[in-house]
VEXLUMGU-271460 format. One record per residue (C-alpha): residue in three letters; x, y, z. Coordinates in steps of 0.1 Angstrom, whole numbers, padded with zeros to 4 digits, always signed. Layout:
VEXLUMGU-271460
AlaXYZ
...
END
This chain:
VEXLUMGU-271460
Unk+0003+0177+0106
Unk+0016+0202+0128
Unk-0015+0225+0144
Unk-0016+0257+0173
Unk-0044+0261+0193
Unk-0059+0298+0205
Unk-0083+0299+0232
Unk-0083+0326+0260
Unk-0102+0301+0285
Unk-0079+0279+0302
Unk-0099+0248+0307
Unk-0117+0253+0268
Unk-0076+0254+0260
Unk-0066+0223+0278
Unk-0097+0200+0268
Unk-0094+0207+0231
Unk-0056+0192+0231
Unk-0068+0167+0248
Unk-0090+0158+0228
Unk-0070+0158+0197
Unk-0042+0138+0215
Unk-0068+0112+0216
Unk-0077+0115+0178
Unk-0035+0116+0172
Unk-0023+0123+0138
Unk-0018+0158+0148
Unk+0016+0175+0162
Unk+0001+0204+0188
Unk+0029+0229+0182
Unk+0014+0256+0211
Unk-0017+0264+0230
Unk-0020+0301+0232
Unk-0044+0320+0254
Unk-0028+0355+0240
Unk-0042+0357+0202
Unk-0010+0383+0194
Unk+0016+0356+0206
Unk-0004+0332+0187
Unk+0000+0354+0153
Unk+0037+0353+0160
Unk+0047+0318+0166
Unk+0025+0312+0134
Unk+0050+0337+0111
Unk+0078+0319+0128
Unk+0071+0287+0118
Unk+0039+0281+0092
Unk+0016+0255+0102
Unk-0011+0229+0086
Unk-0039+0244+0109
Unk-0049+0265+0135
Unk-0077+0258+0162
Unk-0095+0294+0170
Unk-0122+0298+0199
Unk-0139+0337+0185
Unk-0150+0353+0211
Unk-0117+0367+0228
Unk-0101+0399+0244
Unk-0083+0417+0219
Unk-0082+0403+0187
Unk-0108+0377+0184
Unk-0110+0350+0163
Unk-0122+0363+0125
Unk-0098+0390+0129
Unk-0065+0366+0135
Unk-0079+0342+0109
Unk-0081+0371+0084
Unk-0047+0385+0091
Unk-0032+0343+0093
Unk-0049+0339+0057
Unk-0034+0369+0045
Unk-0001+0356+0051
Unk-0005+0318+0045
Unk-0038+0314+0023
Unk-0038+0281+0022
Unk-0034+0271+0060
Unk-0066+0255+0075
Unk-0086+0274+0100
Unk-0109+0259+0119
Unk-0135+0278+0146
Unk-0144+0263+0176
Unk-0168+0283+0198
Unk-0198+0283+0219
Unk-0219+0307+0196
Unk-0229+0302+0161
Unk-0238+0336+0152
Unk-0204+0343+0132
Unk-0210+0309+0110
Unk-0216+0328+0080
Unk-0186+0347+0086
Unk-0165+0321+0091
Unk-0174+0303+0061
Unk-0166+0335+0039
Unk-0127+0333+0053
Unk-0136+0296+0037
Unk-0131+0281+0069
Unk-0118+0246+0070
Unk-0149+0239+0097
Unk-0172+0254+0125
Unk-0172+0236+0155
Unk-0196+0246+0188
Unk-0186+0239+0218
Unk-0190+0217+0238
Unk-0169+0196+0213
Unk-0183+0165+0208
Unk-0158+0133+0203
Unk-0168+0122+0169
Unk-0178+0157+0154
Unk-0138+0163+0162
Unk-0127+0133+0147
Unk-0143+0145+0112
Unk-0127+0177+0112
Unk-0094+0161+0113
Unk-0103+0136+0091
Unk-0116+0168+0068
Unk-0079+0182+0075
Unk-0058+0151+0067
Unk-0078+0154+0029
Unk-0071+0188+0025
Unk-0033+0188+0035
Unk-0022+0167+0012
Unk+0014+0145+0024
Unk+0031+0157-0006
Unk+0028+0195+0003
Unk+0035+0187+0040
Unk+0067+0172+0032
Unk+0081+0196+0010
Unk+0076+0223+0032
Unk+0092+0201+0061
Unk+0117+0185+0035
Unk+0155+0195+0046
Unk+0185+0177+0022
Unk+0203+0172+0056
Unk+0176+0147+0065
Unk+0182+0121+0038
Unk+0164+0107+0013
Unk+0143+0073+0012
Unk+0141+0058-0022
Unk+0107+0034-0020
Unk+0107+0034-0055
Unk+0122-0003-0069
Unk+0138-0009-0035
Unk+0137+0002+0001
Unk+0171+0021+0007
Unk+0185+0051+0027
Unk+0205+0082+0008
Unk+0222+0104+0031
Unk+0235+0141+0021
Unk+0267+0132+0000
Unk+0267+0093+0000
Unk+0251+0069-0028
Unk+0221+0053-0017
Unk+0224+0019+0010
Unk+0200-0010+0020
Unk+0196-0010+0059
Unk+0208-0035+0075
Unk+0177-0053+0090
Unk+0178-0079+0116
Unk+0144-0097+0102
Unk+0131-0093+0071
Unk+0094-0093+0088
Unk+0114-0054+0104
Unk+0120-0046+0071
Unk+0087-0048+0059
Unk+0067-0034+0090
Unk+0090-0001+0086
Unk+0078-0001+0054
Unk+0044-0004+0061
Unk+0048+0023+0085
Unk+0061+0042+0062
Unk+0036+0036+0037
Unk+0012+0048+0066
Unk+0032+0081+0071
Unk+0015+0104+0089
Unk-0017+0085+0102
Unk-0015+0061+0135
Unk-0015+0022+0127
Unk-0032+0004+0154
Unk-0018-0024+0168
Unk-0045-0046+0156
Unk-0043-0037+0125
Unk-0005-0044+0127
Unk-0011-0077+0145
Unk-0035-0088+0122
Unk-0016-0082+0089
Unk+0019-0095+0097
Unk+0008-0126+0128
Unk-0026-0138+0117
Unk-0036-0160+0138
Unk-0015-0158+0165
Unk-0024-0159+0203
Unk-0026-0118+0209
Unk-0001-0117+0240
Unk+0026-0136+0217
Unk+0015-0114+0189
Unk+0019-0085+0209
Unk+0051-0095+0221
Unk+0066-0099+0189
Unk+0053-0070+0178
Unk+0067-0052+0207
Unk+0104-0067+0199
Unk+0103-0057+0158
Unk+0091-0023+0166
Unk+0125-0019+0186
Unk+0144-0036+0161
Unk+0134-0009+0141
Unk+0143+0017+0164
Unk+0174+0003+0170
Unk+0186+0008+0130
Unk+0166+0045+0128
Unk+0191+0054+0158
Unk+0221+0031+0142
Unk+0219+0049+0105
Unk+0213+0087+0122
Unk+0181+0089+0103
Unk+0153+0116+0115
Unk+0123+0094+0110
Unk+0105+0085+0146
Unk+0085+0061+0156
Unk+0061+0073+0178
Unk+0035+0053+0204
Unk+0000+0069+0201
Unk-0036+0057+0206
Unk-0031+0023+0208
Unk-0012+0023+0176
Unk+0023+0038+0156
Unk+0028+0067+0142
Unk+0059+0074+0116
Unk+0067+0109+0116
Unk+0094+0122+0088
Unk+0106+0150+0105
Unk+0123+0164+0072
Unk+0132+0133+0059
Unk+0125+0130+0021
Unk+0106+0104+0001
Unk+0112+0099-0032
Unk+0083+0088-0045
Unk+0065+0116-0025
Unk+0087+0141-0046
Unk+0083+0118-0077
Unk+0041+0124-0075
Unk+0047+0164-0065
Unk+0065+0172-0096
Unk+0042+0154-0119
Unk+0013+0166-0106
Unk+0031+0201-0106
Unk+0047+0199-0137
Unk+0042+0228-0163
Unk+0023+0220-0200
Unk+0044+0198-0225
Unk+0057+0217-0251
Unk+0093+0222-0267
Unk+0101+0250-0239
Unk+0092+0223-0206
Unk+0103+0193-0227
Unk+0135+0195-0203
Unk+0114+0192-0177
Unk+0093+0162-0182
Unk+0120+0140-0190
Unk+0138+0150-0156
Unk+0103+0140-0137
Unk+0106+0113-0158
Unk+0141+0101-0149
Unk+0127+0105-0109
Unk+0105+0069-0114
Unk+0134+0039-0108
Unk+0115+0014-0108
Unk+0077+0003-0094
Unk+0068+0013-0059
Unk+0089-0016-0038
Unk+0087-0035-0066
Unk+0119-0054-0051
Unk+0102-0064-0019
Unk+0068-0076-0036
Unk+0046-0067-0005
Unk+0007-0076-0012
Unk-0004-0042+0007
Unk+0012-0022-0015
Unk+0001-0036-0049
Unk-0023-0009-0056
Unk-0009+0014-0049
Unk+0021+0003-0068
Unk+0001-0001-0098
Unk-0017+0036-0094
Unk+0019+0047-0093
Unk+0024+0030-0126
Unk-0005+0039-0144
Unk+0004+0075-0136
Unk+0041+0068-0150
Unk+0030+0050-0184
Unk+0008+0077-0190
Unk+0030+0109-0185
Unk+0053+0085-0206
Unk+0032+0081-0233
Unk+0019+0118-0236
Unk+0063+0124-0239
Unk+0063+0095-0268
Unk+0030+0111-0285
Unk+0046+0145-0283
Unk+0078+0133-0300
Unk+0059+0112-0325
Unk+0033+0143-0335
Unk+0070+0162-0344
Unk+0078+0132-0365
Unk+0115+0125-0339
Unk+0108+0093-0345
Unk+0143+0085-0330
Unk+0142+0107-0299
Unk+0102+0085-0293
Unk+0125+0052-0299
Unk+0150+0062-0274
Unk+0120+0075-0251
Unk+0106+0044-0252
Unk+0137+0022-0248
Unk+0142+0038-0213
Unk+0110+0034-0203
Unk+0110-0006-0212
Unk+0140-0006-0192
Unk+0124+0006-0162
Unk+0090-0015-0167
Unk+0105-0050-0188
Unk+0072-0069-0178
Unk+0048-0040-0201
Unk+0038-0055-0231
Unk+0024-0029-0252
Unk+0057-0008-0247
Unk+0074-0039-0272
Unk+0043-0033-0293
Unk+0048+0003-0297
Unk+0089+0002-0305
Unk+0081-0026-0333
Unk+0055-0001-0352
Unk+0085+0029-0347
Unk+0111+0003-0357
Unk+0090-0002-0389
Unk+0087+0035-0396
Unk+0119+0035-0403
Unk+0125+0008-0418
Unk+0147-0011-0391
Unk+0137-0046-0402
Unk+0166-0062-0371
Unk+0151-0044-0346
Unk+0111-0053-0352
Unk+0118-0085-0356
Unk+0141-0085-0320
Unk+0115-0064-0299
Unk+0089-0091-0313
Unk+0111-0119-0300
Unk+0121-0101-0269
Unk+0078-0099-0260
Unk+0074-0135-0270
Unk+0105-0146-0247
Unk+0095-0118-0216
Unk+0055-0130-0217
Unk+0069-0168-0222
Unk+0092-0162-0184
Unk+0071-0141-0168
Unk+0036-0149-0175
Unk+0037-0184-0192
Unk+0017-0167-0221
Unk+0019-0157-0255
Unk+0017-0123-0273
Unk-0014-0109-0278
Unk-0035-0118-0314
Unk-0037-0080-0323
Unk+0003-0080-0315
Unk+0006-0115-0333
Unk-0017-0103-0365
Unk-0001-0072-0374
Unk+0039-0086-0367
Unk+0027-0114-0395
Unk+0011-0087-0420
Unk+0042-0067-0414
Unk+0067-0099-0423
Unk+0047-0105-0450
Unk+0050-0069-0468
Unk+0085-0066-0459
END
């Protein structure tokens, strides 16, 4: 999250970015003693949040914050000063926090922790996002997409690279200690071979970022990693933004909801089947079979019973493994009357839960496919 900091005491100035270095997480954009110059490197170049001390020469505090929030409402201001008297005031600008000085360590730390929920990756990205930068596609499979090319798979010299740049990735934005690293991907291991190899993948990495031009960085930081995007797209990021952003189904936005749609390629590294990241590739999922399923239920409420087939056909393409989606196209089948294809969704459930699972088709599924034999 990129921050400026705006205190006219030198020394107030310089311990505050210290202290936030430590914390990491944040990029400290400027440290301004001059309020005015402050103001302008902010309309030059919006940020996530700005550190203000109040009382200054000038313009103090509450006055820059008003005229910052008039310009960017949304940016997060946060006061840090040695007298509490303007607290109320503060807190009508709907200040982010209120921090006296002297700033203590761990009050600090749950400011920025306070910050990182209230600016959101998805909204930092797209504001950052630049076409130039390339495109990650986490979605299915780990691959690169520069401006004009079709989409590659890096060429990693481990696989165990592969997957910590991954993980890295997956921790955008927030420092991964070393420990932490250590402990997921060399359990076990004596620390100062651990550390070695970790040491060694980490510029293996850095090695194919520099080799495929892209503008991700790995950065050392408080005992840990921190991936920055620098403009570089996600597609899953952008996946999530326009859903969540996406305009009321009806007939006029039908357009789109199936483009948002079209977005999701597959599970979140589904390819790569990484433990860490099985919840939240199955969040991911829930949140695509549901914005699926409100498209199928608005297709099936207008009785286009073949635009919901075809709906769901794509969507069974995508996620083969979900069983109710087989369930659903054999009662539409029936509907109209398409005896051949009832009959092949039920035996293409039987044969996908037979592979995948070593199990049979639900009893509900396995009850109403009989009844509907029988009446047909």
């Amino acid at each position: 999250m990129k921050v400026i900091i705006v205190d006219d005491e030198p020394l107030a100035l310089r311990h505050l970015a210290q202290e936030l270095e430590r914390i990491g997480g944040l990029n400290i954009l400027g440290q301004y003693r001059n309020p005015q110059l402050a103001l302008e490197r902010i309309t030059q170049e919006p940020m996530d949040a700005v550190f203000l001390d109040i009382q200054m020469p000038g313009v103090n505090g509450i006055e820059l914050a008003e005229r910052i929030l008039q310009l960017y409402p949304h940016m997060a201001i946060v006061f840090v000063t040695a007298y509490d008297e303007y607290a109320i005031k503060a807190f009508e600008l709907n200040a982010l926090d209120y921090i006296l000085k002297p700033i203590q360590h761990e009050r600090l730390q749950k400011t920025i922790q306070r910050l990182g929920k209230q600016a959101p990756l998805e909204a930092v990205a797209a504001r950052n996002a630049d076409p130039e930068n390339g495109l990650i596609h986490s979605l299915r499979s780990l691959q690169l997409e520069l401006a004009g090319q079709k989409p590659l798979t890096l060429r990693w010299k481990t696989v165990k690279a592969q997957e910590i740049f991954a993980f890295l990735l997956h921790h955008r934005g927030t420092v991964v200690k070393k420990q932490v690293l250590l402990d997921q991907f060399w359990p076990g291991i004596d620390w100062k071979k651990g550390i070695t190899q970790l040491y060694t993948t980490v510029y293996q990495i850095r090695k194919v970022i520099n080799e495929e031009k892209m503008s991700v960085q790995i950065v050392n930081c408080d005992e840990g990693y921190l991936l920055e995007m620098n403009g570089t797209r996600l597609d899953v990021q952008e996946w999530e933004a326009n859903l969540n952003t996406a305009p009321p189904l009806d007939p006029e936005t039908l357009d789109v909801h199936l483009s948002v749609l079209q977005q999701y390629r597959g599970d979140y590294l589904a390819d790569h089947h990484y433990l860490w990241a099985e919840t939240e590739r199955i969040r991911l999922r829930g949140k695509f079979l549901q914005h699926a399923h409100d498209i199928f239920r608005f297709f099936v409420e207008r009785n286009q019973l073949t635009q919901a087939v075809s709906h769901y056909l794509h969507v069974q393409k995508i996620l083969p493994s979900e069983e109710a989606l087989y369930y659903e196209l054999m009662r539409l089948y029936a509907k109209l009357g398409d005896r051949f294809s009832v009959e092949k969704q039920y035996d293409l459930l039987v044969s996908m839960l037979r592979t995948e699972f070593d199990a049979q088709a639900h009893p509900a599924v396995q009850a109403w496919f009989a009844q509907w034999k029988q009446k047909s």
